[in-house]
C-alpha positions as CSV (number, residue, x, y, z in Angstrom):
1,X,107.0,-3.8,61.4
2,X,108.6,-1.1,59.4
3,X,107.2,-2.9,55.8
4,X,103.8,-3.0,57.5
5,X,104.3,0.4,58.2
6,X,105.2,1.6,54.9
7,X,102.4,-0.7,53.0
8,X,100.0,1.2,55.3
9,X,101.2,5.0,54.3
10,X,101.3,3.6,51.1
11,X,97.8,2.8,50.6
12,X,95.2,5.8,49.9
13,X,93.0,7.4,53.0
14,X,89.0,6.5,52.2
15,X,87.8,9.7,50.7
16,X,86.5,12.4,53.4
17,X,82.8,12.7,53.2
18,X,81.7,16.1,52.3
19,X,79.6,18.5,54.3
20,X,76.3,17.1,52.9
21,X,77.0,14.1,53.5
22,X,78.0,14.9,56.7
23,X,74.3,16.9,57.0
24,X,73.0,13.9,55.2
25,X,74.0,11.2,57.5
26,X,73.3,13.3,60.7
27,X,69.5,13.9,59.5
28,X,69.2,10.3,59.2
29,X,70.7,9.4,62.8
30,X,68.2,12.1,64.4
31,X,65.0,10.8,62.1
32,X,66.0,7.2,63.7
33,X,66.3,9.0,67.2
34,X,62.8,10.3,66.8
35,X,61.4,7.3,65.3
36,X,62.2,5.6,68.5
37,X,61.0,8.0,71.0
38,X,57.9,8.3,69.0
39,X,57.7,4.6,69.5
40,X,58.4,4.2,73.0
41,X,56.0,7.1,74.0
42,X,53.5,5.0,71.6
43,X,54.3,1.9,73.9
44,X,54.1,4.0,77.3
45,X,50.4,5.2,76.1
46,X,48.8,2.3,75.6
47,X,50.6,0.6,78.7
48,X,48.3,3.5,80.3
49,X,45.4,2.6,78.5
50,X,46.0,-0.9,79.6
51,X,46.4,-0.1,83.2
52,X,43.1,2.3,83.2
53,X,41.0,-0.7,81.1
54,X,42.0,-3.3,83.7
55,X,41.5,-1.3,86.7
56,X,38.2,-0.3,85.5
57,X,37.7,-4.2,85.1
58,X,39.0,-4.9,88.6
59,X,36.1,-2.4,90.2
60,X,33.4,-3.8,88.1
61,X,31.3,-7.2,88.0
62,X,32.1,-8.6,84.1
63,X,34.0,-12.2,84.2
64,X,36.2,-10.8,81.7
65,X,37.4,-8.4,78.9
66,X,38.4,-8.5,75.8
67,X,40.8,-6.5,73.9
68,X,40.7,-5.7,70.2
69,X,43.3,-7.4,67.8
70,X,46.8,-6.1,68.2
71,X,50.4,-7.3,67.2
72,X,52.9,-9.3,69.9
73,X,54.4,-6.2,71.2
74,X,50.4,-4.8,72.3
75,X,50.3,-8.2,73.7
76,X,53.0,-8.5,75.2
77,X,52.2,-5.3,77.1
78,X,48.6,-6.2,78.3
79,X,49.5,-9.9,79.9
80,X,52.7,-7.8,81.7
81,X,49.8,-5.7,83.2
82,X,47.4,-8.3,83.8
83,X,49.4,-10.4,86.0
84,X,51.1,-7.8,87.6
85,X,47.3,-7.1,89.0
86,X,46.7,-10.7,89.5
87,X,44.5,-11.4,86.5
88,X,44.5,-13.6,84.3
89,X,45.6,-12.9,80.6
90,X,44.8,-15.5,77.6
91,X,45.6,-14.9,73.5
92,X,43.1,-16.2,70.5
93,X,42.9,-16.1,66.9
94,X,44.9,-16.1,64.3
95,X,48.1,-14.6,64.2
96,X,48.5,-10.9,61.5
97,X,44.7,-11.4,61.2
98,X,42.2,-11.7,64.3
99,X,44.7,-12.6,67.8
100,X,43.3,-10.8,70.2
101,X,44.1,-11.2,74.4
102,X,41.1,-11.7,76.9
103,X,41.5,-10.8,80.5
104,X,39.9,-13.1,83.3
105,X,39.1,-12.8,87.0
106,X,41.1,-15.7,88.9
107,X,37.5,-16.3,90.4
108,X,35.9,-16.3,87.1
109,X,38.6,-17.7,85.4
110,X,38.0,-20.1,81.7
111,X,36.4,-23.1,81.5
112,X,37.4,-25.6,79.2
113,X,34.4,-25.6,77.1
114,X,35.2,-21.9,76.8
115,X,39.0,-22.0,76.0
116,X,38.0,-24.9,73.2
117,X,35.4,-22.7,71.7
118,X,37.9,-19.2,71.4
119,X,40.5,-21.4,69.9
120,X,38.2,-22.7,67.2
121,X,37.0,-19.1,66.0
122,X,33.9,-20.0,67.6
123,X,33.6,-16.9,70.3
124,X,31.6,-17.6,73.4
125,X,28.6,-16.7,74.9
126,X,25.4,-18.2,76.2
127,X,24.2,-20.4,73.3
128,X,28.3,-21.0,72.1
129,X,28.2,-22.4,76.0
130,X,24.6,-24.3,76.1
131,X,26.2,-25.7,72.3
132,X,29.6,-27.0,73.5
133,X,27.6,-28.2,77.3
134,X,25.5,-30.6,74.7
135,X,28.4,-32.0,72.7
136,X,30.4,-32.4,76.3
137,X,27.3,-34.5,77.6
138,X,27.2,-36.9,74.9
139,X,30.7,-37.1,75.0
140,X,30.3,-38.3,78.4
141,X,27.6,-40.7,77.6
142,X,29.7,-42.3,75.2
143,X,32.4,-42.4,77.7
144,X,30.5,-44.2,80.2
145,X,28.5,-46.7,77.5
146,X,32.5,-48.0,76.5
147,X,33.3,-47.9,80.4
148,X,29.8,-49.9,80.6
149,X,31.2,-52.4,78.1
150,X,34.1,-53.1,79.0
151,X,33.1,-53.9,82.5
152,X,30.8,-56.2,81.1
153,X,33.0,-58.1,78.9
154,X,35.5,-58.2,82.2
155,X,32.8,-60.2,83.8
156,X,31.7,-62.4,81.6
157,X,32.8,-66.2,82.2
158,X,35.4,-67.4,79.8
159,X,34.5,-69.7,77.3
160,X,35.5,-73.5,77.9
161,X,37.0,-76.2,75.6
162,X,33.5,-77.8,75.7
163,X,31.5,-74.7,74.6
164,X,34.3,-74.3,71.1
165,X,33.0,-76.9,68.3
166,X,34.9,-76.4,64.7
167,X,32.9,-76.7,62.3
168,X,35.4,-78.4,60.4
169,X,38.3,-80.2,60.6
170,X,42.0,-78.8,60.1
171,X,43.5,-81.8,59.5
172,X,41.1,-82.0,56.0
173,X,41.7,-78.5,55.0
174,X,45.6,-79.3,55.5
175,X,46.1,-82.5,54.4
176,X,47.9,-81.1,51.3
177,X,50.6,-79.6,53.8
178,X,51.0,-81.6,57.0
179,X,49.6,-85.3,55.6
180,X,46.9,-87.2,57.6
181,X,49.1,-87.3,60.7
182,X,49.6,-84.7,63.1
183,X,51.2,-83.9,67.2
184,X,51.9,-87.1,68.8
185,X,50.6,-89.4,65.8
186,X,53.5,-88.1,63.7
187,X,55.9,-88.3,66.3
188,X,58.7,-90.6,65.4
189,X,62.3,-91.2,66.9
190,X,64.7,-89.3,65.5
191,X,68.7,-90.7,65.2
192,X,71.8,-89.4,65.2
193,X,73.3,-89.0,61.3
194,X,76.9,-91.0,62.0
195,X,78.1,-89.0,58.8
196,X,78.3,-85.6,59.8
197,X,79.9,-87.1,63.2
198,X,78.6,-86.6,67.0
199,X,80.0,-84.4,70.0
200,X,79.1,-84.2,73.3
201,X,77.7,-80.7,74.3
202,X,80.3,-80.9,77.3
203,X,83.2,-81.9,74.8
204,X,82.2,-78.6,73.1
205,X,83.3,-76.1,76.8
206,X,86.8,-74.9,77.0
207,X,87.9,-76.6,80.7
208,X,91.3,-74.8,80.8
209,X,91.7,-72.5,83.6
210,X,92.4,-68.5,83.0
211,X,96.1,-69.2,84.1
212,X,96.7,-72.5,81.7
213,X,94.5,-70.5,78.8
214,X,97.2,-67.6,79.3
215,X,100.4,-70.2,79.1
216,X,98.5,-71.6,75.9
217,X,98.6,-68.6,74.3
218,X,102.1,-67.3,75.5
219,X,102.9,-70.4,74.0
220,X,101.7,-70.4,70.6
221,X,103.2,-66.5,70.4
222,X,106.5,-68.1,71.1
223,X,105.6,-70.4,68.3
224,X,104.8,-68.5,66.3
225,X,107.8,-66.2,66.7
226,X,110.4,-69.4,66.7
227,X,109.3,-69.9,63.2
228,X,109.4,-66.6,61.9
229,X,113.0,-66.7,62.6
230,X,113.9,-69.3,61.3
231,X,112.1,-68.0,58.3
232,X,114.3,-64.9,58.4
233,X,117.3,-67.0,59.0
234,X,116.6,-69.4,55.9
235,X,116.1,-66.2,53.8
236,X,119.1,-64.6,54.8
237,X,121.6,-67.9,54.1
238,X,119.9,-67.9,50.6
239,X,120.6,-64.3,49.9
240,X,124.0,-65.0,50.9
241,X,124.0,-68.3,48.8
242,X,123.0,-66.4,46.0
243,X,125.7,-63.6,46.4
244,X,128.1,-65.8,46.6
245,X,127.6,-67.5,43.2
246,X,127.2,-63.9,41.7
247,X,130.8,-62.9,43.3
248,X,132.2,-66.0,41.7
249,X,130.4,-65.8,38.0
250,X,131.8,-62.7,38.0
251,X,135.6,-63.5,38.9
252,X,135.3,-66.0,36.7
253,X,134.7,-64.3,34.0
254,X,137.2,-61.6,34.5
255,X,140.1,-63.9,35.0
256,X,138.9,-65.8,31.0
257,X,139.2,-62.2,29.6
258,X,142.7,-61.5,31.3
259,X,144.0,-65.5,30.1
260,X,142.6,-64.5,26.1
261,X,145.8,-61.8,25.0
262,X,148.6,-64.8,26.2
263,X,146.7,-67.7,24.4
264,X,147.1,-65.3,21.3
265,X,150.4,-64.2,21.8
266,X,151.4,-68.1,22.1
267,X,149.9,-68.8,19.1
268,X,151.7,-66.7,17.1
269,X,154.9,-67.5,18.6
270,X,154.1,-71.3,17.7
271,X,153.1,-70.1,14.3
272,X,156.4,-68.1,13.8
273,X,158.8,-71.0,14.9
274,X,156.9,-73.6,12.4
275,X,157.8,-71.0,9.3
């Protein structure tokens, strides 16, 4: 703690901001403030103007009104009022170019035609409406001609066997691939091939029980653990084996270099008494 301590009164203090910085950053913090008032009071005007508009529009006999294009917030704000005074409050156009929001009536709310048309640029009024009626009535007639159709189709009789005549023969145009005989003419009996042997399908099932399947297996583990040791065993007696003979080379050879200095020294001595 004390070395934290003395690293920190080590270090240098950021630099005190002079006074016009100080005026500086204080001008800033009040433009913001008034930036955002101006804003809000910008917000709470045109929430008026919305609320006059529409309840203008509630005392009045027009199916509807439309606003001029503003951004989400301006939106925002006129659906808020809208269904707050039980209207009904739809967006069109384009977004940043032409979206615009349209208040309804619940009694005179859209109709589909209507909604179809604002979406596709096309406005609406009396010949946009007699326009998109005409396209929904052949629409419709199309509509019921398929329906028409298909019902007829439904009914009629199937075709039989006797009504179908090929015009030619498959057997001709696949001769090349199937021969001249075909279904029950080229039937023949089929034998068992002795060489690759024959089993019984129920030779093939396991009959064991769960209990003699599980003594099976016990058994082969024991197996299988039997002959590991004796594995280990047989390697163990030939490491000894082998150490053995390695202990013994090894004396061996030790007691030939203590036996070399005597056959010497006897030789000499035999060498001496011949003189």
């Amino acid at each position: 703690m004390d070395l934290l301590n003395s690293i920190l009164n080590s270090m240098e203090k950021p630099p005190a901001a002079t006074e016009q910085q100080k005026r500086m950053i204080k001008k800033q913090k009040e433009l913001a403030e008034r930036i955002k008032n101006k804003q809000k009071e910008e917000l709470n005007r045109f929430r008026k103007y919305a609320e006059e508009r529409i309840g203008r529009f509630a005392k009045d006999d027009r199916p509807h009104i439309e606003f001029q294009p503003l951004d989400k917030v301006h939106r925002a704000i006129i659906h808020e009022v809208a269904e707050f005074g039980g209207f009904i409050a739809m967006s069109f156009g384009r977004e940043d170019i032409d979206r615009h929001s349209v208040v309804y009536k619940k009694e005179n709310a859209p109709s589909e035609d209507e909604i179809s048309a604002r979406r596709n640029g096309d406005g609406w009024n009396e010949e946009v409406a007699k326009e998109y009626a005409e396209r929904r009535k052949q629409q419709r007639e199309i509509e019921n001609e398929q329906k028409r159709l298909a019902r007829a189709s439904a009914q009629t009789p199937p075709t039989t066997e006797s009504d179908i005549k090929p015009t030619s023969n498959y057997k001709d145009k696949y001769a090349h691939l199937i021969g001249q005989e075909a279904a029950l003419e080229a039937a023949r009996k089929t034998e068992t091939n002795l060489s690759y042997g024959f089993v019984p399908s129920k030779n093939k099932k396991d009959m064991r029980s769960i209990e003699q399947t599980l003594a099976d297996i016990q058994a082969k583990k024991r197996r299988k653990l039997e002959q590991q040791q004796q594995l280990d065993d047989s390697s163990s007696l030939q490491q000894q084996h082998q150490n053995l003979n390695a202990s013994h080379q090894q004396n061996s050879s030790s007691t030939g270099q203590e036996q070399q200095p005597e056959t010497k020294i006897s030789l000499n001595a035999i060498t001496s008494n011949h003189q």
